[in-house]
ZAMARGU-4260 file (C-alpha; in steps of 0.2 Angstrom, whole numbers, plus 5000, padded with zeros to 4 digits):
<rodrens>
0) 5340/5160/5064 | 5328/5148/5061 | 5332/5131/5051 | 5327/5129/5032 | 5314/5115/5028
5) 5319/5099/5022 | 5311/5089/5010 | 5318/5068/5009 | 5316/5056/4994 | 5317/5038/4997
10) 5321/5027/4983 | 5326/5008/4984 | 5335/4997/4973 | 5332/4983/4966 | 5315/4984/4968
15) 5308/4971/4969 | 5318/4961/4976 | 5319/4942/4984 | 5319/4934/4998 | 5336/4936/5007
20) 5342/4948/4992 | 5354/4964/4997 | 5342/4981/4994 | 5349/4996/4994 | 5341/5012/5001
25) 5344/5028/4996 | 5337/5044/5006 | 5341/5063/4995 | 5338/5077/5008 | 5335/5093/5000
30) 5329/5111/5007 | 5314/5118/5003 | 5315/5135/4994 | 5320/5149/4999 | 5333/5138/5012
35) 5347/5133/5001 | 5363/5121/5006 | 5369/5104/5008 | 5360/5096/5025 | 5371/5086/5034
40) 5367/5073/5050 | 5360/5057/5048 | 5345/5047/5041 | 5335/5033/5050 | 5328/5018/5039
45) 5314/5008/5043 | 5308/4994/5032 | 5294/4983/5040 | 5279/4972/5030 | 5271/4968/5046
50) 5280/4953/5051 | 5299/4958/5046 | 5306/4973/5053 | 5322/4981/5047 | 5331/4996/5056
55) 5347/5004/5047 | 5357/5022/5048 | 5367/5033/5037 | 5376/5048/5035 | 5373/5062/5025
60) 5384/5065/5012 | 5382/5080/5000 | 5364/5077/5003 | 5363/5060/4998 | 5365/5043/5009
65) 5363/5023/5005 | 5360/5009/5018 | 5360/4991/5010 | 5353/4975/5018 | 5350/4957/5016
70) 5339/4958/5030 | 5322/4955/5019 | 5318/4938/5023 | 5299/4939/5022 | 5290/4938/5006
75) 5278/4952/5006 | 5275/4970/5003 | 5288/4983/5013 | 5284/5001/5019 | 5300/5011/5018
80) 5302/5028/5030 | 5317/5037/5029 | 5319/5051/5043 | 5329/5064/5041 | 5335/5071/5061
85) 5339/5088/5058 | 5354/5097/5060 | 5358/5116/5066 | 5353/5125/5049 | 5341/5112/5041
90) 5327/5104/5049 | 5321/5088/5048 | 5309/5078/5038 | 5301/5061/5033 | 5301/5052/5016
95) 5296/5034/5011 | 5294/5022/4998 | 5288/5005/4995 | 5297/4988/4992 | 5289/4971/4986
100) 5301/4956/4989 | 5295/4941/4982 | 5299/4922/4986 | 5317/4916/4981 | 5319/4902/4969
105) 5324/4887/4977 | 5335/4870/4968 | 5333/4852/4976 | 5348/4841/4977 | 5345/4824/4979
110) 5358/4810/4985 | 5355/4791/4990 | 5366/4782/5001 | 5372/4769/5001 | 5371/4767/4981
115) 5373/4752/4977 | 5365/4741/4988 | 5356/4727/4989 | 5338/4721/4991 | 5332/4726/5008
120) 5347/4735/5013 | 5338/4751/5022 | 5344/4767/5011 | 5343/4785/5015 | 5337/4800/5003
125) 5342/4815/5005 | 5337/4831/4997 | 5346/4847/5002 | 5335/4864/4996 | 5343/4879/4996
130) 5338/4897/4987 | 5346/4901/4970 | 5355/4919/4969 | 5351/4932/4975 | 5339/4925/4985
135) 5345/4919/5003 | 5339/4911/5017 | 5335/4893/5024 | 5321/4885/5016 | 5307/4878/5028
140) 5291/4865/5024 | 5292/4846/5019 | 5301/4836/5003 | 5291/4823/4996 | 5302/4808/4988
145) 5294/4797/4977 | 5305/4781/4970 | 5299/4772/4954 | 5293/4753/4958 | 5292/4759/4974
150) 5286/4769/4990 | 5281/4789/4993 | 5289/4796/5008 | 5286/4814/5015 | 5303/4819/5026
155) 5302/4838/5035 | 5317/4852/5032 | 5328/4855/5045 | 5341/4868/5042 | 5337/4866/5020
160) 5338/4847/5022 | 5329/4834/5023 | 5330/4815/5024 | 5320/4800/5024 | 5325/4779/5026
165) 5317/4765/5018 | 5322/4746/5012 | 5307/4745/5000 | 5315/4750/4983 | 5317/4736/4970
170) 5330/4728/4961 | 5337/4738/4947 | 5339/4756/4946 | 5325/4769/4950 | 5323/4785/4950
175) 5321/4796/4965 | 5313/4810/4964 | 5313/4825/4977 | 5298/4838/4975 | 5301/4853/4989
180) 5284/4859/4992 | 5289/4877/4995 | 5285/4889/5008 | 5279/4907/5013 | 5298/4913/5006
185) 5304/4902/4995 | 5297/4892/4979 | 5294/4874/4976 | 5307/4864/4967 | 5311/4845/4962
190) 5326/4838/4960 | 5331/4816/4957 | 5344/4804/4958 | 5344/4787/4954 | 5348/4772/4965
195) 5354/4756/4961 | 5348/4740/4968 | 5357/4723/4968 | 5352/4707/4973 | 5353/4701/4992
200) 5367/4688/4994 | 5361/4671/5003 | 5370/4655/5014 | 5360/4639/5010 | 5360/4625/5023
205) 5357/4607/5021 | 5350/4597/5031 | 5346/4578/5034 | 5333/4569/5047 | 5334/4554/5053
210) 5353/4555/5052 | 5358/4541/5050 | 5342/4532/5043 | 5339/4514/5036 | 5336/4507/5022
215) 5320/4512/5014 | 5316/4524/5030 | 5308/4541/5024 | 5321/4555/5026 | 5320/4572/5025
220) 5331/4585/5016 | 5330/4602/5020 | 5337/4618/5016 | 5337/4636/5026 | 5340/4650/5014
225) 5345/4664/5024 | 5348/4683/5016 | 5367/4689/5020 | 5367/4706/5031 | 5364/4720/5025
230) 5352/4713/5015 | 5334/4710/5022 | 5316/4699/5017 | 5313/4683/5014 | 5317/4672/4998
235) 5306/4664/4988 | 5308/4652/4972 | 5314/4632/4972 | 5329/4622/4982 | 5335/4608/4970
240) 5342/4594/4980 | 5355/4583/4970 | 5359/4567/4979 | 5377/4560/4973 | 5379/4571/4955
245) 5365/4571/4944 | 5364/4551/4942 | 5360/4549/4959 | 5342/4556/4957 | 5338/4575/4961
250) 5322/4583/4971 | 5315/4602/4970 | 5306/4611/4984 | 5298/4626/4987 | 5306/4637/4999
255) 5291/4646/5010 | 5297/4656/5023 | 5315/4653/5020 | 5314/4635/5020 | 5314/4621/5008
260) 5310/4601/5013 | 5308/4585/5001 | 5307/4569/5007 | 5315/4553/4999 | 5313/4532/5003
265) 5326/4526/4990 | 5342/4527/4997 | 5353/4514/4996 | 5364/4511/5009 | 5377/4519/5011
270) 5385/4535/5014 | 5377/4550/5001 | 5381/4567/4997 | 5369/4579/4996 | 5370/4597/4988
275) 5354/4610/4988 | 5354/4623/4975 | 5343/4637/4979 | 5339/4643/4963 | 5338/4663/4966
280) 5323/4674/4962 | 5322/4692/4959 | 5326/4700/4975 | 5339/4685/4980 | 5354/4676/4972
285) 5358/4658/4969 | 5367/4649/4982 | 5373/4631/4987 | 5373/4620/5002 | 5378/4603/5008
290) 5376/4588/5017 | 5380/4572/5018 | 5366/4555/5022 | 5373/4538/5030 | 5360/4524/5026
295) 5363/4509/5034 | 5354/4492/5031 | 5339/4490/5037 | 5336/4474/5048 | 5325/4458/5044
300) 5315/4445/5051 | 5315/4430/5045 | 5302/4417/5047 | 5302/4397/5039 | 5288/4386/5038
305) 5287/4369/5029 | 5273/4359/5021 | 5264/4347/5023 | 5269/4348/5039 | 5269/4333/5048
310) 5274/4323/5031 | 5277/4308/5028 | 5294/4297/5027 | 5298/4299/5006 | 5286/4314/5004
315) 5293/4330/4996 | 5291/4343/5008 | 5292/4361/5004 | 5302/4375/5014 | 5297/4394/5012
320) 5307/4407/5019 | 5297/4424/5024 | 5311/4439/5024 | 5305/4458/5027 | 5311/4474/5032
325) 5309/4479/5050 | 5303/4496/5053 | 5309/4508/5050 | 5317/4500/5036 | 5305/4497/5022
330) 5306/4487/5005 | 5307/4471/4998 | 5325/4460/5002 | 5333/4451/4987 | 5347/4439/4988
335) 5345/4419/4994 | 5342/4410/5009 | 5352/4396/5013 | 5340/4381/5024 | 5349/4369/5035
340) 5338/4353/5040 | 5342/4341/5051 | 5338/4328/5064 | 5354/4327/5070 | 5358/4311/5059
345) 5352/4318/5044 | 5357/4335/5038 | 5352/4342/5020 | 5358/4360/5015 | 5347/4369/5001
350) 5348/4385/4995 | 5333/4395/4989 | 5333/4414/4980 | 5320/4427/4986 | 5306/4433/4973
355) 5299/4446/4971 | 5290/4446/4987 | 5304/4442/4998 | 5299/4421/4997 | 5311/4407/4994
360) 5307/4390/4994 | 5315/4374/4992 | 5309/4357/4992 | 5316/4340/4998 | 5310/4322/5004
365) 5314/4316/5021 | 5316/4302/5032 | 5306/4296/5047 | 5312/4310/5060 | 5309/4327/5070
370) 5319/4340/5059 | 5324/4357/5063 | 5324/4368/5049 | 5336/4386/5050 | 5333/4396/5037
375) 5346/4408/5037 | 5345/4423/5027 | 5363/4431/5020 | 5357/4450/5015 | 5360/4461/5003
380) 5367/4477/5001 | 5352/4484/5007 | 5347/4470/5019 | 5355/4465/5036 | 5358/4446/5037
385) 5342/4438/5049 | 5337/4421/5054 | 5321/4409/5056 | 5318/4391/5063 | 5304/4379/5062
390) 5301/4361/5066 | 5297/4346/5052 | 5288/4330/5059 | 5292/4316/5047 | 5283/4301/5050
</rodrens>
């Protein structure tokens, strides 16, 4: 007996499909007239677009078999042969069909982390693509992430995810956005997050040179504004420098590179306190150092002259006291100077007040003699104590 002709229909379902969707195939194997009965045996599927190939068997049952797979994962346009193999009484036959399977849809998920942070703080985005049902598969290609305020940064996927770092965003709250650039298989898609940046905490440190200093030595204050970890960059802004409260005079510097410095000469003696105040600035908050200053007196040199000199028994002869500030003191002493004169018979004791130009003079009218004169400065609260001799003929 020789087998009856078959005849085999392919159809597939849901066509199209997408990327990584289940597809069934169905193969109906029929004899060809006049050969009449149910075939029985089994059906070979192929489904290939040229770059995806896709091999499946079924049985026969009552004339009819269904294969499904997920196994699509190419876009493209599918060729579908269905083989019928034959059994005793029916021969076998060939049938096909056509799928197209088009790109999956795709959603991008973005997340930032760590959010909060703070200025300078390195952050990482993340954007995770995956297909939307009933698509399937792993995305491949790049995400491009684009914070407002601040940079654009290109990250590839690896396994649907992608990630990038970066300690540029800006105080406040941006928005992230993650655009997937979509591949051969799956579409493009964009997804954002926000991320919330706060202020970078700082440490201010006061300084003081010379330390101690003298009175009327130029000294300098200066402050170190450095960010607090995890925080990064460099402050910028004004370090106000308040010596002892308010009423004790207050300076301002620029910080440049972290760093503030004024100077000051008008320190009185003494031991000062000292509080910088950097003042914040957009990326960086407010903080507060301090220091304390010793001033001590600066020392003097006294020098005493006397005219007419030589003078003249009965003549009224004037002392002059020159008092200034040794170096590295500076200014102008006040106080008095107190002249001791004497020939060792004679003594006479005066008492002269400094001007305005650290002078005193007295005047006095002398015997016949050879007078020492010690002018003998007492100080101030700025000023150390210092004396000065000279000589008086009298004749």
């Amino acid at each position: 007996m020789v087998p009856a002709a078959t005849t085999t229909a392919v159809t597939t379902s849901p066509d199209p499909s997408v990327v990584g969707q289940t597809v069934t195939f169905t193969a109906t194997v029929t004899p060809l007239s006049p050969g009449a009965g149910t075939p029985t045996g089994t059906v070979t599927f192929v489904a290939t677009d040229g770059v995806t190939t896709v091999s499946l068997t079924g049985t026969l049952s009552g004339g009819t078999v269904s294969v499904s797979t997920n196994g699509l994962v190419t876009a493209g346009a599918y060729v579908v042969s269905a083989t019928y193999a034959g059994d005793g009484n029916f021969a076998g036959s060939v049938g096909g069909d056509t799928q197209t399977v088009g790109q999956a849809s795709t959603t991008t998920a973005v997340t930032t982390s760590p959010d909060p942070s703070v200025f300078g703080e390195s952050v990482t985005l993340t954007a995770t693509v995956a297909p939307v049902s009933p698509g399937a598969g792993t995305p491949t290609g790049t995400v491009t992430f684009v914070v407002t305020g601040g940079p654009t940064l290109t990250a590839t996927l690896s396994g649907g995810t992608a990630s990038v770092s970066t300690t540029a965003i800006p105080v406040g709250t941006s928005t992230v956005t993650a655009t997937y650039s979509g591949d051969a298989n799956f579409t493009a898609s964009s997804g954002t997050d926000t991320q919330t940046v706060n202020q970078a905490s700082t440490t201010t440190t006061a300084t003081s040179s010379p330390d101690p200093s003298t009175f009327g030595q130029l000294v300098t204050f200066t402050a170190n504004v450095a960010v607090n970890s995890p925080g990064a960059g460099s402050p910028t802004g004004t370090v106000t420098f308040v010596i002892d409260g308010v009423g004790g005079g207050t300076l301002t510097g620029t910080v440049v590179a972290g760093v503030a410095t004024v100077t000051t000469n008008t320190l009185g003696a003494g031991t000062h306190n000292v509080t910088a105040t950097y003042n914040g600035d957009a990326n960086f908050a407010s903080s507060v150092g301090t220091d304390t200053q010793t001033v001590n007196q600066a020392s003097t040199l006294t020098t005493a002259t006397s005219f007419p000199d030589p003078s003249t028994s009965g003549q009224t002869v004037g002392f002059i006291a020159f008092v200034s500030a040794l170096a590295p003191g500076s200014g102008i002493p006040t106080g008095t100077v107190n002249f001791t004169i004497t020939d060792g018979v004679t003594t006479v004791n005066l008492t002269g007040t400094l001007n305005g130009s650290g002078v005193a003079t007295v005047s006095s009218a002398l015997t016949t003699g050879v007078y020492t004169v010690t002018a003998n400065y007492t100080g101030d609260t700025n000023f150390g104590t210092s004396t000065g001799t000279d000589t008086q003929t009298v004749v």
